[in-house]
C-alpha positions as CSV (number, residue, x, y, z in Angstrom):
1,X,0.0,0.0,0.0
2,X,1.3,3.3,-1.5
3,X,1.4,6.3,2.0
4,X,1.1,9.8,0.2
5,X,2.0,12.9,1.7
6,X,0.2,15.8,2.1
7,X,0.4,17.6,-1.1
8,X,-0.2,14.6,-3.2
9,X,-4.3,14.3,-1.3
10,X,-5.7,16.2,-4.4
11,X,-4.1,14.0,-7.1
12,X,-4.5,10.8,-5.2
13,X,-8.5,12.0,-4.8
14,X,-8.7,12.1,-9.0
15,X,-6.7,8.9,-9.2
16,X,-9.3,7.2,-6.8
17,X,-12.5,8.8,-9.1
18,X,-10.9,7.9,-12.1
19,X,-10.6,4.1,-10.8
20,X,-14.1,4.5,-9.3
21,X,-15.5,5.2,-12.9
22,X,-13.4,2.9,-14.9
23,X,-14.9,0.5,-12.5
24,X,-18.2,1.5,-13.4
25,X,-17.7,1.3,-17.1
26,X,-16.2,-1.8,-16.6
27,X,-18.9,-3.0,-15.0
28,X,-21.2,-2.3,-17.8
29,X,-23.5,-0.6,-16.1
30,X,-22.6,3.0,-17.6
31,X,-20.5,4.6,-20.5
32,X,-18.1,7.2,-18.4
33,X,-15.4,7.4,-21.0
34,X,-15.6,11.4,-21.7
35,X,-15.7,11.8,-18.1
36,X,-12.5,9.6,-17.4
37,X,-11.0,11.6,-20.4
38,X,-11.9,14.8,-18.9
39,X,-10.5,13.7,-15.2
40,X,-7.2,12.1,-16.9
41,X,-6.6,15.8,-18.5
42,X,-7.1,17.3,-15.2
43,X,-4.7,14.6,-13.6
44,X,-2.2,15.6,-15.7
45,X,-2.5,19.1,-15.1
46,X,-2.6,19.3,-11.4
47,X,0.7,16.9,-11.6
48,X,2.4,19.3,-13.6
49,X,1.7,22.1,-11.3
50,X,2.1,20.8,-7.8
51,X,5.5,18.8,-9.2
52,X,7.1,21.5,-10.7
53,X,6.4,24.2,-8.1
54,X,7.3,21.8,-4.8
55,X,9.2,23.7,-2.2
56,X,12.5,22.6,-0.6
57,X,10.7,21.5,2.7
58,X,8.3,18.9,0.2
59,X,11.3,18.2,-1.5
60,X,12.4,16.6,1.9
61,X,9.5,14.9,2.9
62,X,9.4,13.1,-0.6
63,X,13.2,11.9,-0.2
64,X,12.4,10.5,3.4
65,X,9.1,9.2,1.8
66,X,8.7,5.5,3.3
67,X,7.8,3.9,0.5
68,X,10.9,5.3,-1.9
69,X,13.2,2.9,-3.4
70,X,16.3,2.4,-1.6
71,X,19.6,0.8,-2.5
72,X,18.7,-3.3,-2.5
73,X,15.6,-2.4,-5.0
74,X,17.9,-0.5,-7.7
75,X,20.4,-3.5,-7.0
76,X,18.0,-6.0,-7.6
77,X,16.9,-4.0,-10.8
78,X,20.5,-3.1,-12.0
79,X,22.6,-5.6,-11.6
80,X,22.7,-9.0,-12.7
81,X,25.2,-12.1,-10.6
82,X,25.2,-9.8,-7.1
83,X,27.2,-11.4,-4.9
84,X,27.4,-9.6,-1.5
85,X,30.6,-9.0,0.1
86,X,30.1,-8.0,4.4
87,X,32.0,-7.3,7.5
88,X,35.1,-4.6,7.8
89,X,37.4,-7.4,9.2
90,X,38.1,-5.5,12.7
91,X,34.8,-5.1,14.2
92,X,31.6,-6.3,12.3
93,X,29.3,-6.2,9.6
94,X,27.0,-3.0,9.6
95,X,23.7,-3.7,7.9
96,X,23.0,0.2,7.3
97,X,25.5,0.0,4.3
98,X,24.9,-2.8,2.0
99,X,27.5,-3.7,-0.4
100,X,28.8,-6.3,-3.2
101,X,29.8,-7.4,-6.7
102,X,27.4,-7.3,-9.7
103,X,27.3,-6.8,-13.6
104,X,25.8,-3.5,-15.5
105,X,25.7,-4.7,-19.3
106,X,28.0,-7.4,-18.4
107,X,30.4,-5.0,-16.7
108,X,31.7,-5.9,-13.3
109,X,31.1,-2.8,-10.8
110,X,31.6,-2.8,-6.9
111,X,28.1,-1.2,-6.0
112,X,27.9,0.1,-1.8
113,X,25.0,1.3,-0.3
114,X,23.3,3.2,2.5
115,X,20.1,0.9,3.5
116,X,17.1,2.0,5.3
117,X,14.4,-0.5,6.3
118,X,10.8,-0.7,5.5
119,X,9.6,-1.2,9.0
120,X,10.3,-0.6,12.9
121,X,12.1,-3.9,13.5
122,X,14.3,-3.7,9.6
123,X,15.0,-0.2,10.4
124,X,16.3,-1.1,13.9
125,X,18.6,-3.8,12.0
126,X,19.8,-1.0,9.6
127,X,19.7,1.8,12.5
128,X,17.8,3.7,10.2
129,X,20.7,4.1,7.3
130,X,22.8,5.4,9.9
131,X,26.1,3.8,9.4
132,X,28.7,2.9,12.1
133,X,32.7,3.2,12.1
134,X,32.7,-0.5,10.9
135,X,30.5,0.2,7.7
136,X,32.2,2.8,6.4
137,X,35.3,0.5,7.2
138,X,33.4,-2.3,5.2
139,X,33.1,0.0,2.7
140,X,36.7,0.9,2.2
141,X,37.5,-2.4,2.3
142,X,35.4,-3.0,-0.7
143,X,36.8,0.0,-2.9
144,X,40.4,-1.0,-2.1
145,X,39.5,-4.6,-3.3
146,X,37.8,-2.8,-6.7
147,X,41.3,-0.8,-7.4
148,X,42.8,-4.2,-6.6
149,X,40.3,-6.1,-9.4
150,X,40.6,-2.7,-12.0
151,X,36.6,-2.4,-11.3
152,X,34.9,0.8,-10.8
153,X,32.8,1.8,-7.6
154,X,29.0,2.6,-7.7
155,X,27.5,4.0,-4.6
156,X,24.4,4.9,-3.3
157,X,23.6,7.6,-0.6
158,X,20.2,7.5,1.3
159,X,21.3,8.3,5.1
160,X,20.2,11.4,7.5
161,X,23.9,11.1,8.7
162,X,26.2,8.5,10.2
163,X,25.2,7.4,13.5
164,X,26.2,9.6,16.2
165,X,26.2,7.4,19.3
166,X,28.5,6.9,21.8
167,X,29.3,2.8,20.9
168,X,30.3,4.8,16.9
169,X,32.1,7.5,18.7
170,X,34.4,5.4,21.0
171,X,34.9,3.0,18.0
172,X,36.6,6.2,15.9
173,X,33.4,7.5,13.6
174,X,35.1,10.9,12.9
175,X,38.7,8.6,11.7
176,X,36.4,6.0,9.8
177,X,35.2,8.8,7.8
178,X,38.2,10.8,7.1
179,X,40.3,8.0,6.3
180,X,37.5,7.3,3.9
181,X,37.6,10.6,2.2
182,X,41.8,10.6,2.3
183,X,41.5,7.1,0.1
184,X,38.7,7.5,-2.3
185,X,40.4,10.8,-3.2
186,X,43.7,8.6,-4.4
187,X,41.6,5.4,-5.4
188,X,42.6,4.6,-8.3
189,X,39.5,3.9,-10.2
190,X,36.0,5.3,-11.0
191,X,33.8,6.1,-8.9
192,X,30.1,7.2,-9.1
193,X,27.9,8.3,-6.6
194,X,24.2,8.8,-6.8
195,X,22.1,10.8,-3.9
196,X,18.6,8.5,-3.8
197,X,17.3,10.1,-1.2
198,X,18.5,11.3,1.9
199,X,22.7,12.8,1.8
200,X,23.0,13.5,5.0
201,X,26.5,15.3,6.6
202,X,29.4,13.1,6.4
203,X,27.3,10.3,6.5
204,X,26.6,10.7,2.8
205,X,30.1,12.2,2.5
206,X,31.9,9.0,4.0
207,X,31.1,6.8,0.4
208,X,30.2,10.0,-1.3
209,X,33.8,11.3,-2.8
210,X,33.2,10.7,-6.3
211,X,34.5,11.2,-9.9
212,X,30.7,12.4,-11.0
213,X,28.4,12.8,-8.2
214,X,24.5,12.9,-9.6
215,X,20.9,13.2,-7.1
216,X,17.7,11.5,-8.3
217,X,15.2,14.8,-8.9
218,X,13.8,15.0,-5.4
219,X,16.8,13.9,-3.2
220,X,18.0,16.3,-1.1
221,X,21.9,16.9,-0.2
222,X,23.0,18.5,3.1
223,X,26.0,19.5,5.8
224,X,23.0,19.1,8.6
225,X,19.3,17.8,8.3
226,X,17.2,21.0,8.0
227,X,15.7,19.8,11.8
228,X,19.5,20.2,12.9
229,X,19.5,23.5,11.3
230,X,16.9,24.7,12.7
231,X,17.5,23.3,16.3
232,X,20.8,25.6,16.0
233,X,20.2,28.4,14.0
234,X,16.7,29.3,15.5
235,X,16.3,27.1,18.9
236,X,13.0,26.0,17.2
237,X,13.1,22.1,15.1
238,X,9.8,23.1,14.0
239,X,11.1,25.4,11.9
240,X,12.7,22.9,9.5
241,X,10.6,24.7,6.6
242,X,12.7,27.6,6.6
243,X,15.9,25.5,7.6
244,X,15.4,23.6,4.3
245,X,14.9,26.9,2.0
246,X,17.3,28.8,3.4
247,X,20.2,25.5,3.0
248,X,19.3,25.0,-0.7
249,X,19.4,21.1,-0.2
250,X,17.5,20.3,-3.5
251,X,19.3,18.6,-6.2
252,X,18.5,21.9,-8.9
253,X,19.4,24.4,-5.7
254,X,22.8,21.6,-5.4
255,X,23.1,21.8,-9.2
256,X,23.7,25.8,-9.8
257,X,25.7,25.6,-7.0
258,X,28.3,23.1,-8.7
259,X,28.1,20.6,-5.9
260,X,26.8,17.4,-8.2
261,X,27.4,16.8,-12.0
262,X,23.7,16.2,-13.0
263,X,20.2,15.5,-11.8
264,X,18.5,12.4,-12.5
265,X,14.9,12.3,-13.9
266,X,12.0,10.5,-11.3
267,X,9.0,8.8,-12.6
268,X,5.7,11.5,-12.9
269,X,5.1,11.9,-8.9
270,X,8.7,10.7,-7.5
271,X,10.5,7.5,-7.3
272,X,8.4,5.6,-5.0
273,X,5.2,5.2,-7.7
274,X,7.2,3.2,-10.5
275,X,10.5,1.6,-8.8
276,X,11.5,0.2,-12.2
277,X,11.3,3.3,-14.3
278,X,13.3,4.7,-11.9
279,X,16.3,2.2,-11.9
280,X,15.9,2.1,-15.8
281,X,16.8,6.0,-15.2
282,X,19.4,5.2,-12.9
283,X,20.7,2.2,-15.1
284,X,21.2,4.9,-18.4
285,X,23.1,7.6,-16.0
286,X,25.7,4.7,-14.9
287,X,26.2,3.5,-18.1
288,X,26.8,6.3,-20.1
289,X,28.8,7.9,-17.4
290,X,31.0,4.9,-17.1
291,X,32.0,5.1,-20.8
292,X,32.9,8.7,-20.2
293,X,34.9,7.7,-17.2
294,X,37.1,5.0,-18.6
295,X,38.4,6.8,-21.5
296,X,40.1,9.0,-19.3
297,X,43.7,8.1,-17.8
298,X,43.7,7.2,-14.3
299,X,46.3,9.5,-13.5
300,X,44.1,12.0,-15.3
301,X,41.3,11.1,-13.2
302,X,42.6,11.3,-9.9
303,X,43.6,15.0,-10.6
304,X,40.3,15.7,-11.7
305,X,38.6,14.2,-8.5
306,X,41.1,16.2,-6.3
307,X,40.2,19.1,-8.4
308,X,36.9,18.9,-8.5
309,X,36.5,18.8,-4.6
310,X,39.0,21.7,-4.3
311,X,37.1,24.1,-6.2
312,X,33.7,23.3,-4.0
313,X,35.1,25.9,-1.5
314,X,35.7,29.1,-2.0
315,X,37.8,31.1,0.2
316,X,39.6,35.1,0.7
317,X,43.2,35.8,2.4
318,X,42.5,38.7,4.5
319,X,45.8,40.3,5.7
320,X,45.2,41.8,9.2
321,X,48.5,43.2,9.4
């Protein structure tokens, strides 16, 4: 069963009369077919307008929607032979990043993952996408083993932020995640990250240091949740709605800003109402951009990467002297 937000009630209320009439038709009871004409028009219409004028804040709420794909469903619909590949060799394996071995057109890729779960007890098991110090271990692991094989990396971000508890704290969170950004930096092979919902702080940031960084069309990208934000900057969470404006975490705000290389199309209402046109979207932007990617020198590309990050901050000398 589909959950729909707020400012989806008026097309979900024409979706259930056109069903209710098709029904009727169907039925043979009587012709509605001008009036199911008439209401698909108007469907169309009111999609158009409420999709293309969403605000940052409903931007949010659709990336943290419940029922949005999230990394196992575009590997099951990508990738062909998965084989998953678990545990950091030091601590554990963390189920909020899941990661393995797969084919894209008979291409082998290392794909890693944020996971969220569907319910209370999977989301307990995945803490909620929250990774620990030993997933983002896990996850080095993995992209050190892709150099090794020549294979490039493919990874998905969907977390509000690593977890900051005091079991990921005394187990070196900070160090996991910096030692992560020191070594994908150097890696010496592709890498591709894709914001699918939720990139949270250095949570997203910890498997998010990319060659080409794209966001699916209403993902959102951020230093700080905008309930963070607005906890700091205005001593009031409830004011996450202006948090979220004032941030720019949406993937066109993230796009004029330079941050990501591209936005990825969604299905006509978001992600989570047509899972495989959604991979299929996801599928074409890893192809073609893997293509692009291997024609290039890896010396080449490592400069680029370092590069790239380099010029994402901008700063002024100010001599005080």
């Amino acid at each position: 069963m589909i959950e729909y937000l707020d400012f989806e009630m008026p097309i979900v209320e024409i979706e259930s009369k056109i069903e209710e009439f098709k029904k009727i038709t169907k039925d043979g009871n009587v012709k509605l077919d001008e009036e199911i004409m008439s209401l698909q028009k108007k469907l169309r219409d009111l999609k158009k307008e409420i999709f293309q004028n969403l605000t940052p804040w409903q931007k949010t709420k659709l990336a943290r929607h419940p029922k949005r794909p999230y990394t196992l469903d575009y590997i099951q619909r990508i990738f062909t032979n998965f084989t998953r590949l678990a545990g950091d060799r030091h601590f554990g394996d963390d189920l909020a990043i899941e990661s393995g071995i797969g084919f894209v057109n008979n291409k082998s890729v290392m794909v890693i993952g944020h996971q969220k779960g569907r319910d209370t007890k999977e989301n307990l098991i995945r803490n909620f996408g929250m990774a620990h110090p030993e997933g983002y271990r896990k996850a080095l692991r993995l992209m050190k083993l892709a150099e090794k094989c020549k294979i490039p990396v493919i990874t998905f971000i969907d977390t509000p932020g690593a977890y900051p508890g005091i079991g990921a704290e005394e187990r070196g969170q900070a160090e996991a995640i910096a030692v992560n950004l020191k070594e994908m930096t150097l890696l010496k092979t592709p890498i591709i990250s894709i914001v699918i919902g939720e990139g949270g702080s250095g949570g997203a940031l910890g498997i998010g240091l990319a060659d080409r960084i794209y966001m699916l069309e209403y993902a959102i990208y951020s230093v700080i949740s905008p309930e963070g934000c607005a906890a700091i900057l205005f001593s009031d969470a409830q004011r996450a709605q202006d948090a979220a404006f004032s941030m720019r975490v949406s993937a066109d705000q993230i796009y004029k800003l330079g941050i990501i290389d591209g936005i990825i199309k969604e299905p006509e209402g978001g992600a989570h109402r047509n899972y495989d046109e959604a991979a299929n979207n996801v599928k074409d932007t890893i192809v073609s951009v893997l293509l692009e990617l291997e024609r290039i020198p890896l010396d080449e590309l490592i400069n680029r990467r370092y590069e790239k990050f380099r010029k994402m901050s901008v700063y002024k000398i100010v001599d005080n002297s």
